[in-house]
N, C-alpha and C positions, 0 to 999 in steps of 0.2 A: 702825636695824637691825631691832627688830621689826617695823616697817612691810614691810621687805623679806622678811622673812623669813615673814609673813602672806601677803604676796603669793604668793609663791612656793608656799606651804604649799594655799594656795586653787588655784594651777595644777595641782599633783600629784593634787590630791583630786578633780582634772575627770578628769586621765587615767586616774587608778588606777580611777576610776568609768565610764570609759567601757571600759578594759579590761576590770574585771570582769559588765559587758555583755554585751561580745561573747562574753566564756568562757559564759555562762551559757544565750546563745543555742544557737552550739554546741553545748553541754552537751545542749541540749534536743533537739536535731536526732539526736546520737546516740542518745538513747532513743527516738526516734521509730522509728527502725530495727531496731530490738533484737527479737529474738522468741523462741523457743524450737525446736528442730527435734530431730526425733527420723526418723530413716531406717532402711529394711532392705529387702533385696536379698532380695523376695519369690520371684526362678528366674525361669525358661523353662520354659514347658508345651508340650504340641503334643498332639493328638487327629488321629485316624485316623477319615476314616467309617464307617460300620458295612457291614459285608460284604453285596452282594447275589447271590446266588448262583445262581438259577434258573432253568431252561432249561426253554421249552416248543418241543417237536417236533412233526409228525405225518407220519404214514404213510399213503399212499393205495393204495399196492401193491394191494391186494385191494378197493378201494373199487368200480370199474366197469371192466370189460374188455371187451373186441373176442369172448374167449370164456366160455364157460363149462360146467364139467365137472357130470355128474351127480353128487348126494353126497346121504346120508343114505338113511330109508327110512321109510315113512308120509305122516302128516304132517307130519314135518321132513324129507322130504325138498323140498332144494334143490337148484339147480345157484348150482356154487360162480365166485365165477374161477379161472380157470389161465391156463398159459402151456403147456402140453403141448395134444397132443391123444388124450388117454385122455377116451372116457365122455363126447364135446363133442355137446351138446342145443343150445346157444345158440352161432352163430358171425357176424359180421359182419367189416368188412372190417378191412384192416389200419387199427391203430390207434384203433379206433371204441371209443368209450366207450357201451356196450349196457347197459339195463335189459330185462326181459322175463315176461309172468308164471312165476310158479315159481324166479326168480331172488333171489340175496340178494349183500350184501358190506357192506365194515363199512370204518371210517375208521376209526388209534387213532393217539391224542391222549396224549403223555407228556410229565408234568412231573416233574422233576429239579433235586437240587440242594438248598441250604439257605440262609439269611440269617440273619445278626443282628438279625433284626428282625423282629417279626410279619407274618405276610401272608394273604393272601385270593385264592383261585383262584376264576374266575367260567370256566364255560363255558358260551354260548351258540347254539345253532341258528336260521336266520334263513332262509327262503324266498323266492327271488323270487315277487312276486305273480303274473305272467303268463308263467309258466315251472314251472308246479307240474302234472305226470302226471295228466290226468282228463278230466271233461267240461267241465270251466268251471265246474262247483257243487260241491253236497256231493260227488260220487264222486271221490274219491284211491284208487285202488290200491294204493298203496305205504304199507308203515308204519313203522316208524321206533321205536329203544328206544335207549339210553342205559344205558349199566354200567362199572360201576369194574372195573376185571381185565378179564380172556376169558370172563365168563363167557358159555358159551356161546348162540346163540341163541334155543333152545328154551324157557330158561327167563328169557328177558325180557320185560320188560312193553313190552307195543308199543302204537302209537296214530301215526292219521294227521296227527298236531299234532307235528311235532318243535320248533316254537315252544314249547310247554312241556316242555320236556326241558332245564332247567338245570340245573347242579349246582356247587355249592359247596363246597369244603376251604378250612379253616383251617389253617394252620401258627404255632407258638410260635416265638420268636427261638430259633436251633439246630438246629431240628426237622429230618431230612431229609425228604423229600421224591422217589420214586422211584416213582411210580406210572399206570397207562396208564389210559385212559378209551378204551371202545368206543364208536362212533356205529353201528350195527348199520342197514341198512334193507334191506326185504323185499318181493317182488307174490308173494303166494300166490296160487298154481296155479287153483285152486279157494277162491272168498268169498260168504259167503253165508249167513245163520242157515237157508232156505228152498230148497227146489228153485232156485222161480220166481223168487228174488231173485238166485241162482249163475247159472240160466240168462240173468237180465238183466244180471248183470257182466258174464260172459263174453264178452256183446254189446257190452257199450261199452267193454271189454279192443279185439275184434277193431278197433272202428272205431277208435281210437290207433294200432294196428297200421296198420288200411290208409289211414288218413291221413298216415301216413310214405313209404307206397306210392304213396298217390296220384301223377297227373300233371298236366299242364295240360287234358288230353281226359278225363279220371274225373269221373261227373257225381256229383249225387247222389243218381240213382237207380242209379248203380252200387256206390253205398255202401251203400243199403239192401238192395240183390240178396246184397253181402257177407258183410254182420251180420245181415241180421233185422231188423231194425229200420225196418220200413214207416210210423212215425210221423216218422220223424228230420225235420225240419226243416234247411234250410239256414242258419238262428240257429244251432240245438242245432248241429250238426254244423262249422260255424266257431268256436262257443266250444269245440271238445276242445282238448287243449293236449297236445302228443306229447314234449314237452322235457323236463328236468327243471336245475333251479339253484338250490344252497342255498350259503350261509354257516356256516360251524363259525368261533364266534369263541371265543379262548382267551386272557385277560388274567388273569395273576396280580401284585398290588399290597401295597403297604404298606398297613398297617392300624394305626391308636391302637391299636385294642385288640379281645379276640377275645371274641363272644359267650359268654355261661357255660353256654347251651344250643346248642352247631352243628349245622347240619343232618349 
């Protein structure tokens, strides 16, 4: 009986051993798993871009016409455009877009509106090279000024360089924004510090005139009988340029950030 009973006692002690094995495998496996968690239901957000609001326009109404009315008295006297005909000095055909000395008119340029966000208004003037009113060198007849408002012509600073006629506004995020910008340009009548130098405008005024005139039979001793001009060479007198063609460019943009001194 002990013998069996040894026996027996030795077989239980294998399985209870091998039972408490596999518990303890298990056992190990669930902690393996085991962690900690902590959660929360951070929402739903959502963002809107920031508002861009600005509107640039421009106006050519009074920039170049077919006529033009006499106006003012002195030396500010100009001929203006119209569409009547009261007081018409300068008239060409229907729908011709006319320059002439003594004449003036203006392009206005309006930006409008506001943003959320800072911005930067650049305006720039840009001439074609071989479309610019002269003789092909230094003489431009026409001049050219640049102002914020109406202010009037008289009292603008002109120059044959509408190439440097930039001008820059700032805007703060909010700011509005409601404001017109003149491009002004002018051929005075009479130019000249000197008699002898008005007298020689005058002459190479006429020959742009009668280079518009010209035909296929106008020689160029028909030009010089015209103007005065007994040295003209047929160089000089193929580089005048009777055209005119410029660019007004008007970019208003986002900006990081606004100078602490603006122009």
């Amino acid at each position: 009986m002990k013998k069996i009973f040894s026996k027996l006692t030795k077989k239980h002690l294998v399985v209870v051993s091998v039972v408490l094995m596999v518990a303890l495998v298990v056992g190990m496996g669930a902690m393996t798993y085991a962690k900690y968690v902590s959660s929360y239901d951070a929402g739903t957000y959502t963002a809107t871009a920031a508002k861009w609001g600005f509107v640039v326009t421009a106006n050519a109404d009074n920039l170049f016409g077919e006529k033009y009315a006499s106006n003012g008295t002195g030396n500010d006297k100009f001929a203006t455009v119209t569409a009547n005909d009261n007081k018409i000095v300068v008239k060409g055909s229907a729908d011709a877009t006319l320059v002439a000395p003594g004449t003036t008119g203006y392009l206005d340029i309006t930006a409008q509106g506001q943003a959320e966000v800072a911005a930067q208004l650049n305006i720039n003037i840009s001439l074609a090279e071989d479309k610019i009113i002269g003789d092909g060198g230094d003489y431009k007849p026409l001049e050219w000024a640049l102002v914020s408002g109406t202010t009037d012509l008289k009292d603008a600073v002109w120059t044959t360089d509408p190439e440097a006629l930039t001008t820059t506004a700032y805007y703060e995020p909010g700011q509005t924004s409601d404001v017109t910008y003149r491009l002004y340009w002018r051929w005075t009548f009479t130019h000249g510090s000197t008699e002898a130098e008005i007298a020689e405008n005058n002459k190479k005024d006429t020959v742009i005139g009668a280079k518009v005139a010209a035909t296929t039979e106008t020689t160029l001793e028909d030009i010089k009988e015209i103007t005065g001009l007994t040295t003209l060479t047929e160089a000089q007198y193929n580089a005048y340029v009777t055209t005119l063609e410029f660019t007004a460019t008007v970019a208003i943009e986002q900006v990081q950030e606004i100078p602490t001194t603006t122009p």
